[in-house]
Predicted model as a PDB file, atoms N, CA, C, CB and O in Angstrom, pLDDT in the B-factor column:
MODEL        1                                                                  
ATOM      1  N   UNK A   1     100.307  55.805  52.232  1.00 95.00           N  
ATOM      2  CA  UNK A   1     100.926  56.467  51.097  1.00 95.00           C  
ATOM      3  C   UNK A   1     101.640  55.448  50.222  1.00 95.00           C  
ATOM      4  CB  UNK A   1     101.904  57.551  51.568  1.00 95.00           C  
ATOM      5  O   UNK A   1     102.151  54.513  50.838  1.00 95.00           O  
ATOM      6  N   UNK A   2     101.774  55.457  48.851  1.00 97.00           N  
ATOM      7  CA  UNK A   2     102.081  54.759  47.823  1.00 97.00           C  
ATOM      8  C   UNK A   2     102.588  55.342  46.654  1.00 97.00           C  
ATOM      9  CB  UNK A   2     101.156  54.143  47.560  1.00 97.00           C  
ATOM     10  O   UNK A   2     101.799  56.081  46.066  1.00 97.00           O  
ATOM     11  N   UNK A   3     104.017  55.159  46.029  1.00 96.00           N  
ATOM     12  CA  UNK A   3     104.196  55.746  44.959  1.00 96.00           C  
ATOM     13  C   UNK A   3     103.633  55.655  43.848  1.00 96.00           C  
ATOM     14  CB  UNK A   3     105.038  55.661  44.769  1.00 96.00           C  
ATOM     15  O   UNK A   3     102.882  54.724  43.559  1.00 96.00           O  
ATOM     16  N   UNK A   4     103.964  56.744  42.971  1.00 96.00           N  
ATOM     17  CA  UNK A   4     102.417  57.577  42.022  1.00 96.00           C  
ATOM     18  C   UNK A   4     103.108  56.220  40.849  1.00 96.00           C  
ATOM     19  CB  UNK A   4     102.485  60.224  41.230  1.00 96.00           C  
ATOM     20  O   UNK A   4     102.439  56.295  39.818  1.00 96.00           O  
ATOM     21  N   UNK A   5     103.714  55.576  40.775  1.00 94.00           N  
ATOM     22  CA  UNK A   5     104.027  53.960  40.105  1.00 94.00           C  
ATOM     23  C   UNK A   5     102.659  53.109  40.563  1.00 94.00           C  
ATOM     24  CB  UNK A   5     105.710  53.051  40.919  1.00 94.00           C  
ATOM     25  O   UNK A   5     101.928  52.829  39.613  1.00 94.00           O  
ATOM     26  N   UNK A   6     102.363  52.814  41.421  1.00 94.00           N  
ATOM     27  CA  UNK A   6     101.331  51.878  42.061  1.00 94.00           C  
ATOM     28  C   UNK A   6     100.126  52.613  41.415  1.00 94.00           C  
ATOM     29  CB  UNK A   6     101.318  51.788  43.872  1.00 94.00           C  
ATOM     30  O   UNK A   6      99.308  51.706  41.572  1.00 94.00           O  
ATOM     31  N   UNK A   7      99.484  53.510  40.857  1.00 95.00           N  
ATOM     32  CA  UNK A   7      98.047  53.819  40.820  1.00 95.00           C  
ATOM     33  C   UNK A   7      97.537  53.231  39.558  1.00 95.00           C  
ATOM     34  CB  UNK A   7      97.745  55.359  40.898  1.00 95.00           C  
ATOM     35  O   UNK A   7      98.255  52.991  38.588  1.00 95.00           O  
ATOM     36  N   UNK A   8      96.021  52.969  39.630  1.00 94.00           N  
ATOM     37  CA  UNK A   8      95.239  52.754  39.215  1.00 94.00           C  
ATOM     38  C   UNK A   8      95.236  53.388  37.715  1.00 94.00           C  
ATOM     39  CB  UNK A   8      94.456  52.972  40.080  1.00 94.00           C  
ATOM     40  O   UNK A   8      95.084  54.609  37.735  1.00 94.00           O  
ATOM     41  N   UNK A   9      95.377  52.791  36.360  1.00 96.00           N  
ATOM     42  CA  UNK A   9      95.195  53.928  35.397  1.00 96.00           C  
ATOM     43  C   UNK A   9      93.616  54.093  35.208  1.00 96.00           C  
ATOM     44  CB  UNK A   9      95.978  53.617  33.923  1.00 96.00           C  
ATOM     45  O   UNK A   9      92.695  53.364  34.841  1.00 96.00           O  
ATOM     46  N   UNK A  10      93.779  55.577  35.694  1.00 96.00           N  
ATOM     47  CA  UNK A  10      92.781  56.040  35.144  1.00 96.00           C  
ATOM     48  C   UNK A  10      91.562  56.786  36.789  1.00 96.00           C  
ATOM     49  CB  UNK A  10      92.190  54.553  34.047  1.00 96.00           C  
ATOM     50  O   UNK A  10      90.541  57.449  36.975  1.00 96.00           O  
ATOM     51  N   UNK A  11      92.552  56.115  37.490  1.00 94.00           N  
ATOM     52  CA  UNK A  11      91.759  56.760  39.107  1.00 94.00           C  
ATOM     53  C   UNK A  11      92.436  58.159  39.788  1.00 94.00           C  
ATOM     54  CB  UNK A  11      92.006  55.417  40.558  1.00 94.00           C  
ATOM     55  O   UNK A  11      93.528  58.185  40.355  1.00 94.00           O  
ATOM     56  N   UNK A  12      91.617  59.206  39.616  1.00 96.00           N  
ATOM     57  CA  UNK A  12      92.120  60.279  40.523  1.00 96.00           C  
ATOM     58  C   UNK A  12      93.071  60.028  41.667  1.00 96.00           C  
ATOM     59  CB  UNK A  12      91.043  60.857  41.087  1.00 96.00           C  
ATOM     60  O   UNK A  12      92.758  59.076  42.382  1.00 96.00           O  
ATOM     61  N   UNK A  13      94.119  60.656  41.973  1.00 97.00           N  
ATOM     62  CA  UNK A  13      94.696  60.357  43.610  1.00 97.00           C  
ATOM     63  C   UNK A  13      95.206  62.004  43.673  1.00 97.00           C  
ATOM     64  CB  UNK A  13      96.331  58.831  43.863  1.00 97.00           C  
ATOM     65  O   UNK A  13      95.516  62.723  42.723  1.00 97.00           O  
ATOM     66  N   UNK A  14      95.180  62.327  45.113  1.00 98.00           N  
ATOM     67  CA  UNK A  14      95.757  63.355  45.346  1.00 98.00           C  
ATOM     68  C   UNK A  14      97.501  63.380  46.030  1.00 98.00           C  
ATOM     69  CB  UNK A  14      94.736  63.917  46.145  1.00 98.00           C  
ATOM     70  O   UNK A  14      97.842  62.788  47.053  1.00 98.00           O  
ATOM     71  N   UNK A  15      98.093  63.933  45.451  1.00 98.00           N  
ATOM     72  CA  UNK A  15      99.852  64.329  45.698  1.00 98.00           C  
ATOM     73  C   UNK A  15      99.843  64.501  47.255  1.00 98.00           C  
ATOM     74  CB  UNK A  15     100.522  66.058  44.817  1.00 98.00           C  
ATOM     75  O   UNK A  15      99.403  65.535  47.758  1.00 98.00           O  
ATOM     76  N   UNK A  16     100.315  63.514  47.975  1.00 98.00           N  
ATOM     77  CA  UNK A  16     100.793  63.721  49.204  1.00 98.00           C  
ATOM     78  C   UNK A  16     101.959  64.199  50.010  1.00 98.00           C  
ATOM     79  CB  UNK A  16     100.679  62.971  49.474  1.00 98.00           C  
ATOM     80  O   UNK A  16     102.124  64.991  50.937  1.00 98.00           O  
ATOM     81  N   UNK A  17     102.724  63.377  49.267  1.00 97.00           N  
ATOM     82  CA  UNK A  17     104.233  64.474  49.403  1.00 97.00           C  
ATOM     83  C   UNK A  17     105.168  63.836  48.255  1.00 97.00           C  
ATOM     84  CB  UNK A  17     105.268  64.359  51.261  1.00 97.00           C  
ATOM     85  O   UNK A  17     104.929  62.709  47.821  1.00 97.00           O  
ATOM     86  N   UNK A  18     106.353  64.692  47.740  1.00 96.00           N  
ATOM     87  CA  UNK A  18     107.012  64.658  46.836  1.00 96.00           C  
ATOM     88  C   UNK A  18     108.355  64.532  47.314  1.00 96.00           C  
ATOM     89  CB  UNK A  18     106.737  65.597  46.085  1.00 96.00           C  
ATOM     90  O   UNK A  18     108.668  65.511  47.990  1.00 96.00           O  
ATOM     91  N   UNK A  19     109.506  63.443  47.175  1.00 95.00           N  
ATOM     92  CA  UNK A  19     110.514  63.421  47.535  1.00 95.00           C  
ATOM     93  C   UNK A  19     111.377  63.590  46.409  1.00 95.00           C  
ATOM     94  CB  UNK A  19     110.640  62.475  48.237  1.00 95.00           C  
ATOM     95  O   UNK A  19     110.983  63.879  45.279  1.00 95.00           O  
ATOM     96  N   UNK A  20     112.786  63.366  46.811  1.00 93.00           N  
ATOM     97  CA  UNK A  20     113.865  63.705  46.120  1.00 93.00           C  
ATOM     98  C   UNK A  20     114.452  65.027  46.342  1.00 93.00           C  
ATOM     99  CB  UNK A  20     113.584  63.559  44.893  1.00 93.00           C  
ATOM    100  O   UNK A  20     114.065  65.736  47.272  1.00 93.00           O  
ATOM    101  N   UNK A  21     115.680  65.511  45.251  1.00 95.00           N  
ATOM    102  CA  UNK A  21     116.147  66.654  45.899  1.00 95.00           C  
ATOM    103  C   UNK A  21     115.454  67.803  45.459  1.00 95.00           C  
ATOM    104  CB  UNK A  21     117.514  66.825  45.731  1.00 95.00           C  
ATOM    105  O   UNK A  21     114.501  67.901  44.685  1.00 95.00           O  
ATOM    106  N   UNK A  22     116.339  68.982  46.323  1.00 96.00           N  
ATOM    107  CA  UNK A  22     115.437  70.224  45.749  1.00 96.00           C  
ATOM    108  C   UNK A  22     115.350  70.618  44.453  1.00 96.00           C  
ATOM    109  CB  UNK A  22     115.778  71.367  46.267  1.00 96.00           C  
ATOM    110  O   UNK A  22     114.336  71.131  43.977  1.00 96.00           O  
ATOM    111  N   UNK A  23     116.446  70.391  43.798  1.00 95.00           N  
ATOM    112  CA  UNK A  23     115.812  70.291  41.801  1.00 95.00           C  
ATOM    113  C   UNK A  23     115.014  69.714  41.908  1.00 95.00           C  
ATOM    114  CB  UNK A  23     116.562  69.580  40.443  1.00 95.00           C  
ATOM    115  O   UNK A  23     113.980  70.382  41.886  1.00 95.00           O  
ATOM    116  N   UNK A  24     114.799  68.249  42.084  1.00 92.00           N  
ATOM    117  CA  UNK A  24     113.687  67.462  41.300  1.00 92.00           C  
ATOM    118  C   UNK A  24     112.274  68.142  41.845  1.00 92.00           C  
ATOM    119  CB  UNK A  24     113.758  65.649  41.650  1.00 92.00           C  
ATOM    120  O   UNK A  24     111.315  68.411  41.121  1.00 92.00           O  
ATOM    121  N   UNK A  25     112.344  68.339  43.132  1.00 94.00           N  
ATOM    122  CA  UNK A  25     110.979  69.317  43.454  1.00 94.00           C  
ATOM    123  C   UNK A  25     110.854  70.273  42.658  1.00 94.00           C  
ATOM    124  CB  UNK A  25     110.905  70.012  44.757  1.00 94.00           C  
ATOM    125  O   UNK A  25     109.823  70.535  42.039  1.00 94.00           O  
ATOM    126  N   UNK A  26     111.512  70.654  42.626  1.00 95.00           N  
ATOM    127  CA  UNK A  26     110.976  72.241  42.126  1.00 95.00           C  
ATOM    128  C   UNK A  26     110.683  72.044  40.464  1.00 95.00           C  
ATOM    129  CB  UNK A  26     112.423  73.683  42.408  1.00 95.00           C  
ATOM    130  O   UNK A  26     109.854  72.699  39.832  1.00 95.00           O  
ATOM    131  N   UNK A  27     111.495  71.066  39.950  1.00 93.00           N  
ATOM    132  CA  UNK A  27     111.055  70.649  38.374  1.00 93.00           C  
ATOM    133  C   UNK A  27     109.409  70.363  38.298  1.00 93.00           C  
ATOM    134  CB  UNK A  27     111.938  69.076  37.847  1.00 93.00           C  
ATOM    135  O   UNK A  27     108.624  70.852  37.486  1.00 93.00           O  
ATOM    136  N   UNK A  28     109.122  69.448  39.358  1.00 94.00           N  
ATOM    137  CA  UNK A  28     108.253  68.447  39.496  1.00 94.00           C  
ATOM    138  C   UNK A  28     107.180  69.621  39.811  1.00 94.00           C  
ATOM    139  CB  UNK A  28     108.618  67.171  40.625  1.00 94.00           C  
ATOM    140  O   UNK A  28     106.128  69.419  39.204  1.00 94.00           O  
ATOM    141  N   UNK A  29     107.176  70.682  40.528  1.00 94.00           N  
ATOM    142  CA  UNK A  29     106.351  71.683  41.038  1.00 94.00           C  
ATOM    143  C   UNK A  29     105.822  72.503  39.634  1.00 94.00           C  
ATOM    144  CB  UNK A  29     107.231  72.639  42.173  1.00 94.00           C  
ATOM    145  O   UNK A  29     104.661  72.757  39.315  1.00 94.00           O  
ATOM    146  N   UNK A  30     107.298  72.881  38.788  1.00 94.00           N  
ATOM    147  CA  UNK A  30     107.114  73.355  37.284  1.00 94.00           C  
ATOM    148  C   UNK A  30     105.847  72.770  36.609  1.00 94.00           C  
ATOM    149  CB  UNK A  30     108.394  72.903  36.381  1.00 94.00           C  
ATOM    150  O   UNK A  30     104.990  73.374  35.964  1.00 94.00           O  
ATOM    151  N   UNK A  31     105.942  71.276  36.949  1.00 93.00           N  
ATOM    152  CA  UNK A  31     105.522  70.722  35.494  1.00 93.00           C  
ATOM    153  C   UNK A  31     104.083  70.497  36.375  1.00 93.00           C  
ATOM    154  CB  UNK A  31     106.538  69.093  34.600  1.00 93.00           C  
ATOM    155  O   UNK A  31     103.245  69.881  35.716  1.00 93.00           O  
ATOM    156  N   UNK A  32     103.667  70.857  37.657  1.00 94.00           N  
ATOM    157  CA  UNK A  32     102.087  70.999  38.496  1.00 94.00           C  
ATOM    158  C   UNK A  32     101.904  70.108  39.216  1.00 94.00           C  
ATOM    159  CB  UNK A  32     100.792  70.988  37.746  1.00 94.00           C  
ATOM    160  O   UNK A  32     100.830  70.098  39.817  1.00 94.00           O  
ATOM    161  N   UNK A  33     102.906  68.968  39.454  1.00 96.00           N  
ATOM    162  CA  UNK A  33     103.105  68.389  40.779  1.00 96.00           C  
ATOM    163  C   UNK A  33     102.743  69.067  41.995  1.00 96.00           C  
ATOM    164  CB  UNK A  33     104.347  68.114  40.917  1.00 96.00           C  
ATOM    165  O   UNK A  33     103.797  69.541  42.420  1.00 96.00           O  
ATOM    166  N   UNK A  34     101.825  69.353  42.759  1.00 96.00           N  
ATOM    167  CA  UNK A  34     102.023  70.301  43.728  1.00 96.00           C  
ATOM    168  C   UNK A  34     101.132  69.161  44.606  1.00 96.00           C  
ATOM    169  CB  UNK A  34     101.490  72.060  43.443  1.00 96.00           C  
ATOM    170  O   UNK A  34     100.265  68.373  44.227  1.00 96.00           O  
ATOM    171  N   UNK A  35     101.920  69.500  46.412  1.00 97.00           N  
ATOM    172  CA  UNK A  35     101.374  68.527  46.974  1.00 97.00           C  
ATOM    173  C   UNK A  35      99.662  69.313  47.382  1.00 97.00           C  
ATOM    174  CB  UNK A  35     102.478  67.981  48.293  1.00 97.00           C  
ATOM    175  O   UNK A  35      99.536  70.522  47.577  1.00 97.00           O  
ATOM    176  N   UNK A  36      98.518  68.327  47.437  1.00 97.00           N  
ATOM    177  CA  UNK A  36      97.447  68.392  47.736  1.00 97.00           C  
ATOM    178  C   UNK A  36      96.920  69.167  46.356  1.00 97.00           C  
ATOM    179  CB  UNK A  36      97.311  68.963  49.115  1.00 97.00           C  
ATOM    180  O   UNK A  36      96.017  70.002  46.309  1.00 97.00           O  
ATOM    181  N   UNK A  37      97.611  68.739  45.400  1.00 97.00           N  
ATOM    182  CA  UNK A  37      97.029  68.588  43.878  1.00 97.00           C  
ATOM    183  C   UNK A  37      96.570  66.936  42.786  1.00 97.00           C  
ATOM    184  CB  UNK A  37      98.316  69.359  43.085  1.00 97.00           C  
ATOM    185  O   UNK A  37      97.275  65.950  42.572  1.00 97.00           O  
ATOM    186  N   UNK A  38      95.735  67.118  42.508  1.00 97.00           N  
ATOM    187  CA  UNK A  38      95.001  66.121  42.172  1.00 97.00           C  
ATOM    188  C   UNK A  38      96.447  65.450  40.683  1.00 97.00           C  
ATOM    189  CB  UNK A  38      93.069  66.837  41.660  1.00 97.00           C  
ATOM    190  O   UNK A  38      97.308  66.144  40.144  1.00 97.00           O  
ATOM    191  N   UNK A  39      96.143  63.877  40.450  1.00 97.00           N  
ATOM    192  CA  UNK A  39      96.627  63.286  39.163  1.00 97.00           C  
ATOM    193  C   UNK A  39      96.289  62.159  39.210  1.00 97.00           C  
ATOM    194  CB  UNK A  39      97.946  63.321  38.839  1.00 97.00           C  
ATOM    195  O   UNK A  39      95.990  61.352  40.091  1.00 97.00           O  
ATOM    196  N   UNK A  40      96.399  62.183  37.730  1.00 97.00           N  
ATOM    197  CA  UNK A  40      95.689  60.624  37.193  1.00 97.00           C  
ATOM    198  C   UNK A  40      96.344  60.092  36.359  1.00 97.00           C  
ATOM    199  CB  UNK A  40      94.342  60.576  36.523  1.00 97.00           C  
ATOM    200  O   UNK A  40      96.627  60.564  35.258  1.00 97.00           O  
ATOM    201  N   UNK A  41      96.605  59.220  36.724  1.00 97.00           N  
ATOM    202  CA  UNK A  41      97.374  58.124  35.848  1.00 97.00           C  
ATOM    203  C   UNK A  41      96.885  57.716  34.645  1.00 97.00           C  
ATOM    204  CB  UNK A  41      97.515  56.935  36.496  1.00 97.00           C  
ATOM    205  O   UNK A  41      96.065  56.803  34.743  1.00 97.00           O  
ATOM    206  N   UNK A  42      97.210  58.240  33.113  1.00 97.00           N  
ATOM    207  CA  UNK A  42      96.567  57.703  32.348  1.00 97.00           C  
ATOM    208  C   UNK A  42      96.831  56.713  31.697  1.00 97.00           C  
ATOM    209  CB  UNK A  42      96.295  58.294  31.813  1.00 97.00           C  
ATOM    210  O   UNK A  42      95.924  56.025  31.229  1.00 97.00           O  
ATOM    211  N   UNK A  43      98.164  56.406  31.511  1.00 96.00           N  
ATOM    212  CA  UNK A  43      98.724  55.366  30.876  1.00 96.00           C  
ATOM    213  C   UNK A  43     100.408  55.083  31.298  1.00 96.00           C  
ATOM    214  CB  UNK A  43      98.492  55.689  29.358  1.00 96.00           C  
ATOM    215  O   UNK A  43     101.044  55.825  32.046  1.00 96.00           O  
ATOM    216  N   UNK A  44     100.947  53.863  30.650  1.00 93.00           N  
ATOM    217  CA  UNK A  44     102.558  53.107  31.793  1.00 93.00           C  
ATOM    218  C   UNK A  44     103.109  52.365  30.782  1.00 93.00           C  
ATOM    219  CB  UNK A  44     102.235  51.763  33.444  1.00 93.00           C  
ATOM    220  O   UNK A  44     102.619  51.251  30.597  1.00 93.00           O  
ATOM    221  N   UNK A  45     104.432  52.887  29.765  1.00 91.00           N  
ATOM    222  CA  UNK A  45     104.551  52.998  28.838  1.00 91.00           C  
ATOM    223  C   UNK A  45     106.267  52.619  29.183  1.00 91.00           C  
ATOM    224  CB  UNK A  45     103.872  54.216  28.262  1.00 91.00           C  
ATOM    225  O   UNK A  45     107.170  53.452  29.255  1.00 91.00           O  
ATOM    226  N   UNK A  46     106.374  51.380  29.332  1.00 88.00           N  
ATOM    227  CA  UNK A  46     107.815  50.502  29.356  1.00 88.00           C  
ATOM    228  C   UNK A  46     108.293  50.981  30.626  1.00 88.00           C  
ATOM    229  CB  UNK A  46     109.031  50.804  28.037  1.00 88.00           C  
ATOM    230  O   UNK A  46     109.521  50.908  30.673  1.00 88.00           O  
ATOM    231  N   UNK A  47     107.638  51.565  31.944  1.00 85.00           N  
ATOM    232  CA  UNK A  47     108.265  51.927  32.812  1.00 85.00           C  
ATOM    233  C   UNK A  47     107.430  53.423  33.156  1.00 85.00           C  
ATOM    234  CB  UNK A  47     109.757  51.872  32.394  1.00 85.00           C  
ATOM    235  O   UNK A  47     106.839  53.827  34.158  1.00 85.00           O  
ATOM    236  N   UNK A  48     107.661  53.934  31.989  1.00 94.00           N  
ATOM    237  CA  UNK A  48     107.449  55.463  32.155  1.00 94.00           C  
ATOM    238  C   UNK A  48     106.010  55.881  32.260  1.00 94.00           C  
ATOM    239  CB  UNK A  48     108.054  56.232  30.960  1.00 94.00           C  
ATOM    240  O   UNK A  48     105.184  55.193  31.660  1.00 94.00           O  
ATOM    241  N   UNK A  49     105.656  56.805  32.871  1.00 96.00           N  
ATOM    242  CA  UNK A  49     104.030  56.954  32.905  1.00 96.00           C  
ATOM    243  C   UNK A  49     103.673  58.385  32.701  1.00 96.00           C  
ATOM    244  CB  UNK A  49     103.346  56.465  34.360  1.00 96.00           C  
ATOM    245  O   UNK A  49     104.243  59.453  32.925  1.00 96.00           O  
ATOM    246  N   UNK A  50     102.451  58.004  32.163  1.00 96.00           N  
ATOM    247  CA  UNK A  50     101.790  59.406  31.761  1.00 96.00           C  
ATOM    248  C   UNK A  50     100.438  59.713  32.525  1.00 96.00           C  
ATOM    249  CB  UNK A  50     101.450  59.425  30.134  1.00 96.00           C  
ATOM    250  O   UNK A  50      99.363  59.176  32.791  1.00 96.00           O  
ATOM    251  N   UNK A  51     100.930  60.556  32.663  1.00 97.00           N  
ATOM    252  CA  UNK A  51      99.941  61.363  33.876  1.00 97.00           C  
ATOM    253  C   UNK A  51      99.034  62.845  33.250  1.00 97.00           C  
ATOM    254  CB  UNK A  51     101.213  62.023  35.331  1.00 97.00           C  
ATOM    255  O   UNK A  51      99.274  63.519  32.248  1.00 97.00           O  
ATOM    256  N   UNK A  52      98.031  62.984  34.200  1.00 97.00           N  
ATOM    257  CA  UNK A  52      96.830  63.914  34.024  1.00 97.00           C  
ATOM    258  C   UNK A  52      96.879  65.092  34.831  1.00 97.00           C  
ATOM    259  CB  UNK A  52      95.563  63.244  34.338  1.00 97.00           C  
ATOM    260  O   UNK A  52      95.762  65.069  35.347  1.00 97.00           O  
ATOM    261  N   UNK A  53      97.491  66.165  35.295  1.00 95.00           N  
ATOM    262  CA  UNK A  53      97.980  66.951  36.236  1.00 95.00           C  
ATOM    263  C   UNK A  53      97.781  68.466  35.426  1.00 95.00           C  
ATOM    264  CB  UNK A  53      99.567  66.458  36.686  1.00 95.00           C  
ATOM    265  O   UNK A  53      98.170  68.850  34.323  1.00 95.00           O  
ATOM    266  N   UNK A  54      97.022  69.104  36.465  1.00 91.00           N  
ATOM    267  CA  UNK A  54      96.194  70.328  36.190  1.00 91.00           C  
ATOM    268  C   UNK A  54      96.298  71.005  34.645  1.00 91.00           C  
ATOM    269  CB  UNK A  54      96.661  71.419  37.270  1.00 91.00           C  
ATOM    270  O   UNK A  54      96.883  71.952  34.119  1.00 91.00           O  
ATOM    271  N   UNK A  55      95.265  69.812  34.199  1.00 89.00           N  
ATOM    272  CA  UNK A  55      94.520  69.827  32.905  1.00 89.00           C  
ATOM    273  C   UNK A  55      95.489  69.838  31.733  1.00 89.00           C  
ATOM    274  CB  UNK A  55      93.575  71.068  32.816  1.00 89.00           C  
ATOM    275  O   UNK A  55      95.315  70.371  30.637  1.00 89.00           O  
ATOM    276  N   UNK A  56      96.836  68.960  32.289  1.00 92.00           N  
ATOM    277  CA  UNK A  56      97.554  68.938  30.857  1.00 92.00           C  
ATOM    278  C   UNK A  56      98.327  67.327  31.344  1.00 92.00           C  
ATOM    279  CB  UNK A  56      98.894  70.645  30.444  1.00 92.00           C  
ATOM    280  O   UNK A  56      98.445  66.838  32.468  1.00 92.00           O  
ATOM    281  N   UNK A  57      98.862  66.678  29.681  1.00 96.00           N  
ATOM    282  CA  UNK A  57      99.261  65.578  30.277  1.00 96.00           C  
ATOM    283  C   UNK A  57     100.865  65.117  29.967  1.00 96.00           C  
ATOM    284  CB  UNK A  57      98.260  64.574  29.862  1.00 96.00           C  
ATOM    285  O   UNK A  57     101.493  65.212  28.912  1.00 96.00           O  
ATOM    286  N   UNK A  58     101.233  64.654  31.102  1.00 95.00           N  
ATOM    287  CA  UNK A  58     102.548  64.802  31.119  1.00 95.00           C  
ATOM    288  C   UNK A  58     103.138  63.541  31.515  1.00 95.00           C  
ATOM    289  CB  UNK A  58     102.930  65.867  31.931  1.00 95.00           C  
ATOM    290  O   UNK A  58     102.733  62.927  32.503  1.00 95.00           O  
ATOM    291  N   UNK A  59     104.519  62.945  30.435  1.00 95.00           N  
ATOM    292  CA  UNK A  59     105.060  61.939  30.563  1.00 95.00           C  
ATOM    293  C   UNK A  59     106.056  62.104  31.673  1.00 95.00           C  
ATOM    294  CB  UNK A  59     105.492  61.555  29.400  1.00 95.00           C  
ATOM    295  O   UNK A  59     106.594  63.210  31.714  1.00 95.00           O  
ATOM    296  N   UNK A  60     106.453  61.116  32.697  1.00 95.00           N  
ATOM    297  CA  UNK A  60     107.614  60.848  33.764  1.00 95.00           C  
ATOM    298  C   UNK A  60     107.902  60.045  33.580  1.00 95.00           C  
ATOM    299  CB  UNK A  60     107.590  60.826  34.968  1.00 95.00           C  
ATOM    300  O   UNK A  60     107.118  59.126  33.345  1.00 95.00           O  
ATOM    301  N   UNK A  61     109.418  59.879  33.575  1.00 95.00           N  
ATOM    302  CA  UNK A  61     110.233  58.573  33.940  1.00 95.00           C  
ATOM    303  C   UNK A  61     109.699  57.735  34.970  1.00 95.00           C  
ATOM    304  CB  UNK A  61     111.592  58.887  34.395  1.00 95.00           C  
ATOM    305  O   UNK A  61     108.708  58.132  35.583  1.00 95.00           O  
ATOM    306  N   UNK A  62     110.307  56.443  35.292  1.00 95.00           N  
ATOM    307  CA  UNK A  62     109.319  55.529  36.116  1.00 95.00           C  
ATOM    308  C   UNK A  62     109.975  56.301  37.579  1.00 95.00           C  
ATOM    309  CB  UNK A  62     109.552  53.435  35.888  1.00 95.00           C  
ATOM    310  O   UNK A  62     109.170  56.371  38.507  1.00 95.00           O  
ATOM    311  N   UNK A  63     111.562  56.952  37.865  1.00 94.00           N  
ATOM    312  CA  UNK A  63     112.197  57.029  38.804  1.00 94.00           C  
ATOM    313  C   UNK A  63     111.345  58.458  39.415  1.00 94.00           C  
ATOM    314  CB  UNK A  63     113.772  56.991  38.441  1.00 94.00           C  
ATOM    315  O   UNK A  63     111.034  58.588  40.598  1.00 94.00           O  
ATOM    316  N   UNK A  64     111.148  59.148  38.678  1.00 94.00           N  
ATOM    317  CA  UNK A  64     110.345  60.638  38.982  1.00 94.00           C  
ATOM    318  C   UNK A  64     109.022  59.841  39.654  1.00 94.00           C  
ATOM    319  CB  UNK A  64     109.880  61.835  37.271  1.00 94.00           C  
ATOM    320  O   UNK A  64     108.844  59.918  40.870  1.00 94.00           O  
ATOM    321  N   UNK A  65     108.167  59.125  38.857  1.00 95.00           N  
ATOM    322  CA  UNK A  65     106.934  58.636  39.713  1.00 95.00           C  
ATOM    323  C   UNK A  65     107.225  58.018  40.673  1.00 95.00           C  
ATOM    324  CB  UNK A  65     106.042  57.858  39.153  1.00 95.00           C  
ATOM    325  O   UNK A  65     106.260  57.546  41.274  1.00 95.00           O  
ATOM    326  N   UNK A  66     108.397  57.776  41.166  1.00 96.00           N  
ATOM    327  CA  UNK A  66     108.380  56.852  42.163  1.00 96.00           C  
ATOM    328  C   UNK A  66     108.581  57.951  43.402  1.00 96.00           C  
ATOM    329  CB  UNK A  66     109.568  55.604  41.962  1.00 96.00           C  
ATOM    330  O   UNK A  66     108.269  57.800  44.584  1.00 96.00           O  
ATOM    331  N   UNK A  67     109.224  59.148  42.737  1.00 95.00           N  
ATOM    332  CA  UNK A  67     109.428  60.075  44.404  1.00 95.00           C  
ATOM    333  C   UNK A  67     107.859  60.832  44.220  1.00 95.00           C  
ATOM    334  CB  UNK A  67     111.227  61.695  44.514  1.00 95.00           C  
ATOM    335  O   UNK A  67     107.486  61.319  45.287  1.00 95.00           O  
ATOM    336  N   UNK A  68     107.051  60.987  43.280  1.00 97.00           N  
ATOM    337  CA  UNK A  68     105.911  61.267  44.048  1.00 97.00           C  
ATOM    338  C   UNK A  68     104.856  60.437  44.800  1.00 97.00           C  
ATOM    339  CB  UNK A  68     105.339  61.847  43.355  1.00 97.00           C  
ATOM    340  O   UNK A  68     104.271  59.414  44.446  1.00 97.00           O  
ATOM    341  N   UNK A  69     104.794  60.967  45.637  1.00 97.00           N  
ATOM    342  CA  UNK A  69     103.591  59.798  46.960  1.00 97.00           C  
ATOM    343  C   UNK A  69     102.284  60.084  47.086  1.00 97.00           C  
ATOM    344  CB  UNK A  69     103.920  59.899  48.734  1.00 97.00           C  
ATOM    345  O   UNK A  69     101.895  61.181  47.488  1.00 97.00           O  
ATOM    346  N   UNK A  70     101.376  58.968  46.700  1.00 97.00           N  
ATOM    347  CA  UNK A  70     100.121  59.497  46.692  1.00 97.00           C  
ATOM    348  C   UNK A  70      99.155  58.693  47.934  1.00 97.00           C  
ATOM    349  CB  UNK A  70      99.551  59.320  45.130  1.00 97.00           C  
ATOM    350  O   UNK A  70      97.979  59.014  48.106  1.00 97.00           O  
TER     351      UNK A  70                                                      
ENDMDL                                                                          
END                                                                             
């Protein structure tokens, strides 16, 4: 397992588990974070990354990608 910081832009990985507290889960669940849900890294933008997550695309801080584990 490797935080969703480390991926490949542009390679599928599937959500293995999601840390941090129970806000940030449940934000992170909002926005389709869900574990054994697919994302793709599309682009890493001074830190921050933008991601591909059930068919919409969504910017995170670098600290948010770092509690999801792929």
């Amino acid at each position: 397992m490797m935080p969703l910081t480390m991926a490949e832009v542009g390679e599928e990985n599937i959500i293995k588990k999601i840390g941090g507290k129970q806000e940030v889960k449940s934000h992170l669940e909002t926005l389709g974070f869900v574990i054994g849900g697919a994302v793709t890294v599309m682009n890493t933008i001074s830190g921050n990354v933008i991601v591909n997550v059930k068919d919409s695309r969504i910017a995170i801080s670098r600290e948010m990608a770092q509690k999801i584990m792929i």
